[in-house]
C-alpha positions as CSV (number, residue, x, y, z in Angstrom):
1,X,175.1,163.1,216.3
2,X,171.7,161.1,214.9
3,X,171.4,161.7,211.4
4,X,168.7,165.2,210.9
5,X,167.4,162.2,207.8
6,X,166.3,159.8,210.3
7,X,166.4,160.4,214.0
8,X,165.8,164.4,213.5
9,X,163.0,164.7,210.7
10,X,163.8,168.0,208.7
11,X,161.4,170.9,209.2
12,X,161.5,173.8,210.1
13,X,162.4,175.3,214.0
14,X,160.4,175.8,216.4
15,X,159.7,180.1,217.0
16,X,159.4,182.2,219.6
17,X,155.6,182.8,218.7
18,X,153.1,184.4,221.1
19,X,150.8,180.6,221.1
20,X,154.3,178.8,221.6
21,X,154.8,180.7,224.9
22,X,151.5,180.6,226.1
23,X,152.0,176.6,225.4
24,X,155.0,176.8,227.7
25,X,154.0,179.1,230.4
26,X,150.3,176.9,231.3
27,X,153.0,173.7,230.4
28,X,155.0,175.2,233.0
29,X,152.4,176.3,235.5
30,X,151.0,172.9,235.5
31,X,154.3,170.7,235.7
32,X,155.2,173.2,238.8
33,X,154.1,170.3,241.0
34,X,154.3,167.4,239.4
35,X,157.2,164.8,239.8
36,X,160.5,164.9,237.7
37,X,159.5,162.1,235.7
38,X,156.1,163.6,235.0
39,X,158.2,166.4,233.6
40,X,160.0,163.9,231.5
41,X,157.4,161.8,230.2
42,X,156.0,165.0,229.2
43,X,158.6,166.7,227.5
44,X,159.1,163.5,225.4
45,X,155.7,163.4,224.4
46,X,155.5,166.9,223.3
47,X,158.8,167.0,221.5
48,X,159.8,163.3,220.7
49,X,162.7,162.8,218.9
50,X,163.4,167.0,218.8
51,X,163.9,166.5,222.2
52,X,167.6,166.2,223.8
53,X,169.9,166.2,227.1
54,X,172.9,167.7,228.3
55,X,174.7,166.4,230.8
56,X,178.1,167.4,232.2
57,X,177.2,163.8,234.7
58,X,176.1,165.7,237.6
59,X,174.2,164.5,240.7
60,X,171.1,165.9,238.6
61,X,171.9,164.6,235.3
62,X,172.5,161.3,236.5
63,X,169.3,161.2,238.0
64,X,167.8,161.9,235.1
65,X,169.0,159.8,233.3
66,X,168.1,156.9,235.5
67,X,164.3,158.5,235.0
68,X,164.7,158.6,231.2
69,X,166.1,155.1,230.5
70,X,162.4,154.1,231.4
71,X,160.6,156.9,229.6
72,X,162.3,157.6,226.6
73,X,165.5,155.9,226.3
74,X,166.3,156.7,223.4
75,X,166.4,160.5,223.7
76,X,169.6,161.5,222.3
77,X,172.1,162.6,225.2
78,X,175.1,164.2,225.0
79,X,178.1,165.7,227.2
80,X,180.3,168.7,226.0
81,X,183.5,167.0,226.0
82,X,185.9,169.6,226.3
83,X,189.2,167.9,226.9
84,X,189.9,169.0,230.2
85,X,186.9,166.7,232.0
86,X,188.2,164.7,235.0
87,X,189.1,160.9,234.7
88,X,186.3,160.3,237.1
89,X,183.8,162.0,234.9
90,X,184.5,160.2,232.0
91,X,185.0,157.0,233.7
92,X,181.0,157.8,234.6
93,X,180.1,157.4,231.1
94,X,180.7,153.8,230.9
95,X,179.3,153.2,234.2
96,X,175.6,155.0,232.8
97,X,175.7,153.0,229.8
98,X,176.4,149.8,231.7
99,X,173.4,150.3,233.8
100,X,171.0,152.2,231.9
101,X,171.7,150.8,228.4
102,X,172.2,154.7,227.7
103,X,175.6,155.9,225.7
104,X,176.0,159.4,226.1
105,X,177.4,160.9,223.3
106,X,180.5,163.4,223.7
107,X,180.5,166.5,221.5
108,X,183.5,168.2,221.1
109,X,185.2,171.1,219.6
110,X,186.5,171.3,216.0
111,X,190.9,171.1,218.2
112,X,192.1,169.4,220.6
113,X,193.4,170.5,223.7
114,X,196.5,170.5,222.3
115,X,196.2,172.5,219.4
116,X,193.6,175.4,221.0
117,X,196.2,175.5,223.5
118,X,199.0,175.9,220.8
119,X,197.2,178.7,219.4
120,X,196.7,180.8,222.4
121,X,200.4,180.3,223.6
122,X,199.3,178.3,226.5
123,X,195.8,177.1,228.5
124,X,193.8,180.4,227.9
125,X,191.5,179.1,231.2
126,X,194.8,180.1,233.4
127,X,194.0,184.0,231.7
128,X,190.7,184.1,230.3
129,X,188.0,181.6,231.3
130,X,185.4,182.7,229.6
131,X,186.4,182.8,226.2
132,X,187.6,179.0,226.7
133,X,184.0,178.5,227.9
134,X,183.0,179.8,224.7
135,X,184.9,178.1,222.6
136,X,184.9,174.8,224.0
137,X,181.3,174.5,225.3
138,X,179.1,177.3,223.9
139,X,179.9,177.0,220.5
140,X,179.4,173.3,220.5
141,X,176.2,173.1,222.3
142,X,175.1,175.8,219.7
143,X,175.9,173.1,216.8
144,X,174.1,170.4,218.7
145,X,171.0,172.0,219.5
146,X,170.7,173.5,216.1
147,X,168.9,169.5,215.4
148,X,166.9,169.7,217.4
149,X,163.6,171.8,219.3
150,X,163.8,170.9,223.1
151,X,166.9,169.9,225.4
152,X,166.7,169.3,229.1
153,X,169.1,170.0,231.7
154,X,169.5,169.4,235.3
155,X,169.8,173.0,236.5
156,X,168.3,173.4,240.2
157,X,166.6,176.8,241.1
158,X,168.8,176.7,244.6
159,X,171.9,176.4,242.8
160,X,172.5,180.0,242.0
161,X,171.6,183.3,241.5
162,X,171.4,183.1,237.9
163,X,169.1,180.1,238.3
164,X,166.7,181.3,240.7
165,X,164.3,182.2,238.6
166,X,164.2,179.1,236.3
167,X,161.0,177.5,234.9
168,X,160.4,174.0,234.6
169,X,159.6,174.7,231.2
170,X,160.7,177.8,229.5
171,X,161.9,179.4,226.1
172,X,165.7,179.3,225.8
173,X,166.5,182.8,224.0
174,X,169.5,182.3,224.0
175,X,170.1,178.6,222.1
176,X,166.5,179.7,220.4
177,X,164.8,176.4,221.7
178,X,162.4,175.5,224.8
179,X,164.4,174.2,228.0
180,X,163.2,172.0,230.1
181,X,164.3,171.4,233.7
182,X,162.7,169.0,235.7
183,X,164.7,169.5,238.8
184,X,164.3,173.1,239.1
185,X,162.4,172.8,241.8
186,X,163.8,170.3,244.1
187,X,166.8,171.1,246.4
188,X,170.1,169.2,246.9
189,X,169.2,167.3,250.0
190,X,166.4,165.7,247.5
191,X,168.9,164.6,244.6
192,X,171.1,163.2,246.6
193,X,168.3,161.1,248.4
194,X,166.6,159.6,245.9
195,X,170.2,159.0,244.1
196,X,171.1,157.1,247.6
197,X,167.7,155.5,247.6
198,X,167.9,154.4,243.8
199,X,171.8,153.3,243.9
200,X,172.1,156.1,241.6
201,X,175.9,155.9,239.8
202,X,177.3,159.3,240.8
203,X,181.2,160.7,240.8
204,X,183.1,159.8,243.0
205,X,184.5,163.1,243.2
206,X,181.7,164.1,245.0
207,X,182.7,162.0,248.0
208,X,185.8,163.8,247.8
209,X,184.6,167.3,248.8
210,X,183.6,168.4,245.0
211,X,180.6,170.0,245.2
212,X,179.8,170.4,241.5
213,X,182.3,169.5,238.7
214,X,183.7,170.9,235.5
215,X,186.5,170.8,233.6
216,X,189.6,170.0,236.4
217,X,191.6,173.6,235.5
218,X,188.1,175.2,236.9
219,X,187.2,173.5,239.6
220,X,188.3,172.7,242.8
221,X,187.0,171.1,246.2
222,X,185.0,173.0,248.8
223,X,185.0,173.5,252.1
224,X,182.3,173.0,255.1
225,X,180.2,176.1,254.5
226,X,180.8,177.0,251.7
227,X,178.3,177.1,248.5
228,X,178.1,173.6,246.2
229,X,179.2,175.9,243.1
230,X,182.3,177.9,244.9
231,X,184.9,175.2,243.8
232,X,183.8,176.1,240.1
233,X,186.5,179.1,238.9
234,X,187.6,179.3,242.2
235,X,189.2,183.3,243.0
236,X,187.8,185.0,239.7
237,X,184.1,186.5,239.2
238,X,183.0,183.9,236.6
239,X,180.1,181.8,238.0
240,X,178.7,180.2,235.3
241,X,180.2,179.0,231.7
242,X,177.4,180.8,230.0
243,X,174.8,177.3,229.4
244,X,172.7,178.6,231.8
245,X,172.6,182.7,232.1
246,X,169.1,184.0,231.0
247,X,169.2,186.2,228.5
């Protein structure tokens, strides 16, 4: 994590106050139609170095990040390293900072794989998901976006029914900072051709039949017809790990 002394000046928070929304909603309105980048350029203006990204090195996040490297490269970005991330996803890393100059930083929880498992007699994902979720992504994006007043992520509105609804820029009740997301509005058949058209590094897993990827337990490959998310906690009700569910 950048220092809150230099990269993260001290001050207070940012609040839910009635101007701030107002700010957000004609911010919003207005970026509706503009291009990703726009959204970018814009959210690093507004928030500078308050302003973050989370990436789990999806087909979105990658794009993104090839936007950002010329808009504000130096926007701290991080990944929720949870210990159970696919070789191919962490080999991804490497291959983003080789091309973009960009080192994503991995944030992880306060025990290892080995000892969270040791403490729950076993993996708790095989018998409760969502607490693991918890622990080992919510509480640790909590800590990170404590520093800071902004984050983007690469949430698209088609993805799911918990992101339907999704602004390009909202207030994130639930973290208690603004969210910005400036894919909301495109669909997958545009990701995946400006990533083609860009030589976008992606997973590789992807050409494999993974439609989106999480930690390997969790996910699984799908099948023709099939929605992009149904390989993620394949055979239980969870959907999401509880980043992106609107309070």
């Amino acid at each position: 994590m950048p220092s809150s002394d230099s990269e993260n000046p001290s001050r207070p928070r940012l609040e839910a106050s009635p101007d701030l929304m107002a700010e957000l909603a004609a911010a919003s309105e207005l970026l509706e139609k503009a291009e990703p980048i726009e959204v970018i350029r814009w959210a690093s203006g507004r928030f500078g170095k308050r302003l973050t990204m989370a990436t789990a090195f999806g087909p979105e996040g990658c794009l993104i990040l090839h936007w950002l490297s010329s808009v504000a490269s130096d926007t701290f970005v991080f990944n929720l390293e949870t210990g159970y991330q696919f070789k191919e996803t962490l080999e991804l890393r490497d291959r983003i900072r080789d091309r973009y100059g960009i080192t994503v930083s991995y944030e992880s929880p306060e025990t290892t794989v080995e000892e969270y498992e040791r403490k729950h007699g076993g993996p708790l994902y095989r018998t409760d998901p969502a607490t693991c979720c918890g622990d080992r992504k919510i509480v640790v994006i909590e800590r990170v976006l404590s520093n800071f007043d902004a984050w983007m992520s690469g949430i698209r509105r088609d993805q799911s029914p918990d992101r339907a609804n999704a602004p390009i820029v909202g207030w994130d009740k639930k973290f208690g900072v603004v969210k910005i997301s400036p894919l909301a509005n495109w669909t997958k058949s545009q990701v995946w051709e400006k990533i083609l058209q860009e030589d976008v590094p992606y997973n590789p897993l992807h050409d494999k039949g993974f439609g989106s990827i999480g930690c390997w337990p969790c996910t699984r490959a799908i099948t023709d017809g099939e929605d992009e998310r149904a390989g993620r906690w394949s055979g239980s009700e969870k959907t999401e790990c509880g980043l992106h569910i609107r309070d």
